[in-house]
TORTI-262209 format. One line per 10 residues: for each residue x, y, z of C-alpha. Coordinates in nm, 3 decimals. Last residue first. Example, Ala and Ser with C-alpha at 12.3 -4.5 7.8 and 13.67 -1.06 7.14 Angstrom:
! TORTI-262209
1.367 -0.106 0.714; 1.230 -0.450 0.780
END
This chain:
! TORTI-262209
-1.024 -0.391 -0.614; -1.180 -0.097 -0.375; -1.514 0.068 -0.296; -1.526 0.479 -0.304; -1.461 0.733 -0.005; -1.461 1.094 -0.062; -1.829 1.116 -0.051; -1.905 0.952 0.255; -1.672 1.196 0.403; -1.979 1.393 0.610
-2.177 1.077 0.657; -1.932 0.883 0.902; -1.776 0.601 0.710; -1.892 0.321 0.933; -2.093 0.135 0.616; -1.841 0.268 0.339; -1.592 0.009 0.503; -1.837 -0.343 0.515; -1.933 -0.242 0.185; -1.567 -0.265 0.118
-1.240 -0.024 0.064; -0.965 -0.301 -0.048; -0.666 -0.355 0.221; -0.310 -0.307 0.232; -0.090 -0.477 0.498; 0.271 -0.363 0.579; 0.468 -0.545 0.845; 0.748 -0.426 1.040; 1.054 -0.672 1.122; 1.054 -1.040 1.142
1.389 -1.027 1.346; 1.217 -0.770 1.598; 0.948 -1.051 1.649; 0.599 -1.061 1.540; 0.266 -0.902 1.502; 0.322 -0.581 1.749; 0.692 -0.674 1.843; 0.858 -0.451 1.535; 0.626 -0.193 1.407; 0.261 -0.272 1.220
0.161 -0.013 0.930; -0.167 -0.065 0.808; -0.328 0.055 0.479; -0.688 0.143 0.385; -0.744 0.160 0.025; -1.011 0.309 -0.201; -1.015 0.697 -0.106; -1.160 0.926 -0.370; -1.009 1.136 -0.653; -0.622 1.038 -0.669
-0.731 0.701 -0.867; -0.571 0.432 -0.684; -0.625 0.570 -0.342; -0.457 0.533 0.018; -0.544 0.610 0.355; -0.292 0.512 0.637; -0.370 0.353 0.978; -0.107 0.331 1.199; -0.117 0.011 1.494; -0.365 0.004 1.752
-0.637 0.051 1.430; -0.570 -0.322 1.331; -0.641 -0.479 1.654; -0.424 -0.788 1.659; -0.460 -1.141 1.554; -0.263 -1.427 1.758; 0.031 -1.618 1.588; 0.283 -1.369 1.787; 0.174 -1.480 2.127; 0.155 -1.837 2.061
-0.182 -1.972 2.157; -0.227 -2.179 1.858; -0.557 -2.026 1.770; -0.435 -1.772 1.524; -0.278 -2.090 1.322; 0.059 -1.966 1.155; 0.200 -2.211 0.823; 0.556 -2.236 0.826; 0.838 -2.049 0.634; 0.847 -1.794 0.905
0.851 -1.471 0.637; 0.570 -1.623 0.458; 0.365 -1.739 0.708; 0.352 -1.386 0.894; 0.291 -1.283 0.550; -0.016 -1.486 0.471; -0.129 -1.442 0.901; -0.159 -1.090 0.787; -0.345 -1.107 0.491; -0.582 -1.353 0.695
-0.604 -1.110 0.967; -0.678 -0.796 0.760; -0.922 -0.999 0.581; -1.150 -1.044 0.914; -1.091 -0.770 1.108; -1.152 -0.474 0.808; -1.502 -0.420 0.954; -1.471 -0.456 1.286; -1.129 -0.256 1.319; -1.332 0.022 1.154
-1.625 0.006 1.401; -1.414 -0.013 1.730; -1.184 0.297 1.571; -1.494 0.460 1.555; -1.777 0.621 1.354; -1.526 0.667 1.047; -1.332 0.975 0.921; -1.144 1.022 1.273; -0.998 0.688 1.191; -0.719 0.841 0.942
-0.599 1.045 1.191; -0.702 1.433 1.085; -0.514 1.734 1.039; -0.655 2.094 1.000; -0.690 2.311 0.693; -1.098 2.274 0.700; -1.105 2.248 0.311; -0.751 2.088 0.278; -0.821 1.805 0.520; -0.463 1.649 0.595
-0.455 1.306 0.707; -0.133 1.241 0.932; 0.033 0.915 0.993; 0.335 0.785 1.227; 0.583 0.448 1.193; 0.779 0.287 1.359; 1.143 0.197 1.451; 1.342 0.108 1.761; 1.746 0.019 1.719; 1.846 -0.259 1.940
1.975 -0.344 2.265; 1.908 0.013 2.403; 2.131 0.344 2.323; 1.889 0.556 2.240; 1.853 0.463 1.877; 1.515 0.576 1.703; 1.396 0.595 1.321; 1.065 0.660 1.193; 0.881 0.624 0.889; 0.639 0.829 0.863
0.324 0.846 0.671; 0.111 1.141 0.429; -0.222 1.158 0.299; -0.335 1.486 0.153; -0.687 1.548 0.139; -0.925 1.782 -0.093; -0.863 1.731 -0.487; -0.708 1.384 -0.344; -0.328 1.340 -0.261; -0.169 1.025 -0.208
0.097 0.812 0.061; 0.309 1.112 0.039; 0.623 1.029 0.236; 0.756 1.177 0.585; 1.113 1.080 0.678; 1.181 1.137 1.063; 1.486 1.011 1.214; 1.643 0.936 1.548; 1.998 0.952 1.688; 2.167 0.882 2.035
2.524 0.965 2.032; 2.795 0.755 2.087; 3.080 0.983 2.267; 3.478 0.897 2.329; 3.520 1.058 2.578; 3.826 1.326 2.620; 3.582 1.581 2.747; 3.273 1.422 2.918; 3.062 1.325 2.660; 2.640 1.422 2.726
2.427 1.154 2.695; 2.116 1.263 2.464; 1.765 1.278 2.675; 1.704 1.622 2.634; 1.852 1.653 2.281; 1.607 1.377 2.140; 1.289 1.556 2.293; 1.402 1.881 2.160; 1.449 1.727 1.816; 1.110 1.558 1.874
0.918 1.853 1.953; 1.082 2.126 1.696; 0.998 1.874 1.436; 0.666 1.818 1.558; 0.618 2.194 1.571; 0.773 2.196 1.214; 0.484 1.964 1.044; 0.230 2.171 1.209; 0.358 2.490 1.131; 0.383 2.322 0.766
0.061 2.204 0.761; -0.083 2.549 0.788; 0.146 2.658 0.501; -0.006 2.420 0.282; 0.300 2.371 -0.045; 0.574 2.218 0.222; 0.331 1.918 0.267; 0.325 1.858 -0.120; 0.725 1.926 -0.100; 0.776 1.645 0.074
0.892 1.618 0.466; 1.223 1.542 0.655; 1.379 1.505 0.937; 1.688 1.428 1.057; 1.864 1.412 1.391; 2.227 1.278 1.561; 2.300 1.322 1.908; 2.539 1.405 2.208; 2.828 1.531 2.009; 2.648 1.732 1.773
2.525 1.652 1.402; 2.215 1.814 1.252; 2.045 1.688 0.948; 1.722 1.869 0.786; 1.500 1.804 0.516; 1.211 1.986 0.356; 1.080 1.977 0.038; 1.014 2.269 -0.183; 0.734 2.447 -0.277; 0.688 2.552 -0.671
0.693 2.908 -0.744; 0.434 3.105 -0.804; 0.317 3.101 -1.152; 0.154 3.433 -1.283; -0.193 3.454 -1.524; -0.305 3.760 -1.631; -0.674 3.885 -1.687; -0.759 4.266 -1.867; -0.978 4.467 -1.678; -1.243 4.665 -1.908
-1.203 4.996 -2.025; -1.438 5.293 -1.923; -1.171 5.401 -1.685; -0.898 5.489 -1.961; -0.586 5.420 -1.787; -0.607 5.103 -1.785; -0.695 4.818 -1.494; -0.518 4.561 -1.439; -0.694 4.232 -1.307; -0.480 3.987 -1.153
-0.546 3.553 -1.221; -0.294 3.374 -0.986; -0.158 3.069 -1.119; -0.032 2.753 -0.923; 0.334 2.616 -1.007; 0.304 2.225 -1.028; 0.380 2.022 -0.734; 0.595 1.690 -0.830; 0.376 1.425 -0.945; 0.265 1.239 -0.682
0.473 0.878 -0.642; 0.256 0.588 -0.870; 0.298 0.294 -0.656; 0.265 0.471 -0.348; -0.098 0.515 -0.363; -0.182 0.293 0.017; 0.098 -0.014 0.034; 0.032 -0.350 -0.036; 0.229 -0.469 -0.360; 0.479 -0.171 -0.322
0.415 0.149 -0.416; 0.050 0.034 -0.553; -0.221 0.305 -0.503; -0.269 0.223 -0.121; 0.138 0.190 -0.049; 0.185 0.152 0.284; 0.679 0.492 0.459; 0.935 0.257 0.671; 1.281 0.364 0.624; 1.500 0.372 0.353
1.778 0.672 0.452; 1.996 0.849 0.692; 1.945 0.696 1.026; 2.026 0.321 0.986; 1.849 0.084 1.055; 1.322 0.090 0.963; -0.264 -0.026 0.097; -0.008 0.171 -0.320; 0.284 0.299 0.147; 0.000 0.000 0.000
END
């Protein structure tokens, strides 16, 4: 879907609902870079009788944002596309979490005593367009943590921007409840995900086995992700599972993608009824 993570610099974690891998929410086909918008201005000539005469000027295209800082005590990156970088309200948003999670990161670095030898903690943020409708954006994380522990942590975070109220949603806020979504999607989001459990074990899993990491888990306690194969309405519903939430650290983070049903479109609340459409 990502078209429905280590080390810091690069390839982490972003599902695909329009194909970017084989289960991961629009990331098959990446967005198109952002074209330059035109602004229509009326000039008016000298002669006051005369009608306005219509221009058209580009602004220029957004760029994306990505920053690295080095110190002694810690290592940080984040970064977000140039789709997010083109809604000024998301990018307050986008740099307030940046701000957060840097400051986070710095308070809880080791600091080297002079002469030491210092192994900084470091963490990373990489946000990905998952796909953009006429009114939503749909972005994912993939994120990147090392503080030190046994192993490196990674996960993954989601944001739904509605253009038309310019505020940010979670993917479940545009159904009746989490409860109601999980219900609906329950059934062939376990057997996708007992198909790639099996896969990466090489033996077959049986959810009734008692085994901890055989069992089924709530889809919407992991990150849900909206994805669309046609850029106009949603059609995919992507989940992102971390390390330890459906298997071992060694197994990794799974991605499952997942067809808009009936079952879906019937706890859509009514207000985004419209923006959702039934999947293949």
């Amino acid at each position: 879907m990502r078209q429905l993570v280590m080390p810091v610099a690069t390839g982490f974690l972003a599902l695909m609902l329009a194909g970017c891998t084989p289960d991961r929410p629009d990331k098959a086909e990446q967005p198109e870079a952002k074209q330059p918008t035109f602004v229509e201005a009326a000039e008016a000539t000298a002669d006051a009788a005369a009608s306005a005469a219509a221009s058209e000027t580009p602004s220029p295209a957004a760029s994306a944002r990505a920053l690295s800082e080095r110190t002694r005590a810690f290592e940080f990156e984040y970064a977000y596309p140039a789709a997010a970088a083109a809604i000024p309200d998301l990018v307050v948003e986008l740099e307030a979490d940046l701000a957060r999670q840097r400051r986070e990161l710095a308070r809880i670095a080791p600091r080297p005593e002079a002469g030491e030898r210092p192994i900084p903690y470091a963490k990373s943020v990489q946000w990905d367009v998952v796909t953009e409708l006429p009114g939503w954006l749909s972005l994912s994380a993939a994120v990147y943590a090392d503080t030190g522990g046994a192993h490196p942590n990674r996960w993954s975070q989601a944001l739904l921007w509605d253009k038309a109220a310019g505020k940010s949603r979670k993917a479940t806020d545009l159904f009746v409840s989490g409860a109601a979504l999980a219900e609906a999607i329950r059934q062939p989001f376990c057997r996708a995900l007992n198909r790639e459990r099996a896969a990466r074990r090489g033996e077959v899993v049986r959810g009734d086995s008692g085994e901890m990491f055989d069992e089924c888990i709530d889809p919407t306690r992991s990150t849900v992700i909206l994805g669309s194969s046609n850029r106009q309405q949603f059609d995919r519903i992507g989940v992102l599972i971390a390390p330890y939430e459906a298997g071992s650290y060694a197994e990794g983070d799974y991605e499952i993608t997942l067809p808009v049903t009936r079952a879906v479109l019937a706890v859509v609340k009514p207000q985004y009824r419209a923006v959702f459409a039934p999947g293949r």
